[in-house]
C-alpha positions, 0 to 999 in steps of 0.5 A, a space after each residue: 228764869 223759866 223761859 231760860 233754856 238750861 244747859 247741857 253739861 257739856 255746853 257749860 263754859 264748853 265742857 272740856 270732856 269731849 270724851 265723855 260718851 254724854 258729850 253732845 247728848 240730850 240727856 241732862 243727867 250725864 253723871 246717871 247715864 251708865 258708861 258716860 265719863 263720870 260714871 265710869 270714872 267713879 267707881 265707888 258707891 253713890 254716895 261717894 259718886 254724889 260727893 264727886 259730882 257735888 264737887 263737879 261745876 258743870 254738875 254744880 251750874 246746871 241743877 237747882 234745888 229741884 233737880 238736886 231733890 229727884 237726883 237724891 229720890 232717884 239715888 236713892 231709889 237706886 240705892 234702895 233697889 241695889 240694897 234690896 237686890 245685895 239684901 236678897 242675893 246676901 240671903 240667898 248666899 246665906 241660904 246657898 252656904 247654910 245648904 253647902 254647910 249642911 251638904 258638906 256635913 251630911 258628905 262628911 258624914 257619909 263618907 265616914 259611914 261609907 269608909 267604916 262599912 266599907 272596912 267592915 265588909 273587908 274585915 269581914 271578908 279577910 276573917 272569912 276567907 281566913 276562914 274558909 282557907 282555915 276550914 279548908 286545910 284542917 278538913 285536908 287535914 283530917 282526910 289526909 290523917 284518915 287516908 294514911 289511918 286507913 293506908 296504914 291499918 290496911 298494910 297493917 292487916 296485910 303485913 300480919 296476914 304475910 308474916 304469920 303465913 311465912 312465920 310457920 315454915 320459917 320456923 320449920 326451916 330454921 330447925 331443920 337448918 340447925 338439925 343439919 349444922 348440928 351434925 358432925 359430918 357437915 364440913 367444908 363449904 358445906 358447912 359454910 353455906 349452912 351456916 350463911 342460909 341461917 343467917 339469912 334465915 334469922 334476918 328474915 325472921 327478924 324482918 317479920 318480928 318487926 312487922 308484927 310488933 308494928 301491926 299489933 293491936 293498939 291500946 291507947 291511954 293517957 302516957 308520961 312522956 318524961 317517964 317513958 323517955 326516962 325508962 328508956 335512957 336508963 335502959 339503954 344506959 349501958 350502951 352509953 357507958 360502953 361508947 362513952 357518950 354524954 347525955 344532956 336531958 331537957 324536959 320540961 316539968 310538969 308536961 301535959 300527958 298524951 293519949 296513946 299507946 306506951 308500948 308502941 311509942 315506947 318502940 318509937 323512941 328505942 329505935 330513934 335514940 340506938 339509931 342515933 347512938 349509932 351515927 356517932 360510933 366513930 365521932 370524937 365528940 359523942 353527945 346525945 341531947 333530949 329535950 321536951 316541950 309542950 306548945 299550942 296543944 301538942 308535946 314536942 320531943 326532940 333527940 339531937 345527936 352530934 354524928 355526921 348528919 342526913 346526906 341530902 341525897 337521904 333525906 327523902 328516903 329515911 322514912 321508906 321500908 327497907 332503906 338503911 345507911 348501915 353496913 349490910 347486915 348491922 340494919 333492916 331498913 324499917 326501924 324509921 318507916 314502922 316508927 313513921 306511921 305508928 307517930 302518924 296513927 297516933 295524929 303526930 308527927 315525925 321529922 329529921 333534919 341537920 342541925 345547924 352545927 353537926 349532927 342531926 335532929 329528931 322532932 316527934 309532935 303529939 297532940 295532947 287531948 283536950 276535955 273535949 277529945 275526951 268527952 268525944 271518945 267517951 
């Protein structure tokens, strides 16, 4: 049995797997060759691959127990080295995935950080640049405040230099107007004449009372505005009897008190309400309402009147000197323009407009002084 030649697969009972790549080979084992038929052909793992051979007669006819022996050692060194080899690259897969794990994590985290910083410098960057803009506008503010202070002390200083200098001959000039009106042989268009230069005479003096009402000396301290309005309204109340005009008050109780000159303001408001009274001489509806409010710091005051309104074409113009809608004569034109800049010296505001409905609306804004504000001027 020795001595026999054993066969090669493919020479048993004349293998019909001629396509088999063994086929005609010297190598006995065509079921280990790679790439041969039955290689190939069985794709599973090798112990379903020797359970396919086991079932095979070539296979079956052409190996003894021996041979069976080194095929099992032989598969199962495969076997072996393939489970180290899935062992190992398993471990690196684990080792590679752990490190993904962490990767994934730290990225995550980074990220994280990455986007809250990110949003940190961007808040910080908006708050500061609110800032500076913030900054930037009360310190335009406070040079606008200061440049109208300083325009307005200085016309002020002018404007009483000017009416002092014209107030003595004016008043000489008057006396003798009135010496010679006073005579009987003045008649005629003489006499009319005279009586037209005194007229403008007392106009002119007039314009120079205003003006030196307007840059008198300041005495600033702390004023009830409710009280002052009050006062004024009652006043004035006879006018409102006579013209048969509503009153409708809105003040807000308690309101904080303002520091500045009642004297002055106080002028502010008189001027502000006749000239509203004025706008509605000839309405049929004649309301003037007055309300108070006190908001983030400052004191609004608002006189709403149901008259004819601001032309648009006017609106520019109200706060100018010598600019009046009334006949010639009835108005100076610096009620509005001395009123303006005593609210500006007093760091407030004043405003006109339409109201929705007819008639126009007044807002004057003064700021109420804090503890700090107090302390500072002290």
């Amino acid at each position: 049995m020795k001595n026999i030649r054993q066969l090669k697969c493919w020479e048993y009972h004349k293998c019909a797997k001629k396509e088999c790549p063994a086929y005609g080979s010297s190598d006995l084992k065509c079921w280990l060759k790679s790439g041969t038929f039955c290689h190939e052909k069985i794709n599973d793992t090798f112990l379903e691959k020797m359970e396919a051979c086991m079932g095979c007669p070539v296979f079956n006819m052409n190996f003894d127990r021996d041979e069976w022996q080194e095929t099992f050692n032989i598969l199962s060194e495969q076997f072996k080295s393939v489970s180290a080899k899935f062992e190992k690259e398993k471990n690196e897969l684990k080792a590679a995935e752990k490190k993904l794990i962490e990767f994934k994590t730290t990225s995550v985290y980074l990220l994280k950080e990455l986007d809250k910083k990110s949003r940190e410098v961007e808040a910080e960057k908006s708050g500061l640049e609110e800032k500076v803009e913030e900054r930037t506008k009360e310190l335009k503010e406070t040079q606008e405040r200061l440049l109208q202070t300083a325009r307005v002390a200085a016309l002020s200083r002018f404007s009483a230099g000017i009416a002092h200098e014209i107030n003595n001959p004016l008043g000489a000039v008057i006396n003798f107007v009135r010496t010679v009106l006073a005579n009987p042989g003045i008649e005629g268009d003489n006499k009319n004449y005279l009586e037209l230069s005194l007229k403008g005479l007392f106009r002119i003096e007039n314009i120079i009372k205003q003006i030196l009402s307007y840059s008198g000396r300041r005495n600033p301290e702390m004023t009830d505005i409710n009280k002052l309005l009050k006062e004024i309204l009652e006043f004035m109340g006879h006018r409102f009897k006579e013209e048969k005009t509503g009153l409708k008050l809105e003040l807000t109780e308690p309101l904080p008190p303002v520091f500045v000159d009642p004297v002055q303001i106080q002028q502010v408001f008189t001027n502000i309400i006749r000239n509203a009274l004025d706008a509605m001489k000839d309405c049929q509806r004649k309301e003037l309402t007055v309300n108070t409010e006190y908001k983030e710091g400052r004191v609004f005051i608002r006189v709403l009147d149901t008259g004819k309104g601001i032309k648009e074409d006017e609106k520019e113009k109200i706060f100018t000197p010598f600019f009046t809608t009334k006949e010639v004569g009835e108005g100076l034109g610096l009620g509005l323009f001395i009123s303006y800049n005593i609210i500006q010296i007093s760091e407030g505001t004043l405003e006109m407009d339409n109201r929705k409905e007819s008639g126009a609306v007044v807002t004057v804004t003064l700021p109420v002084l804090t503890e700090k504000k107090k302390n500072g001027k002290n």
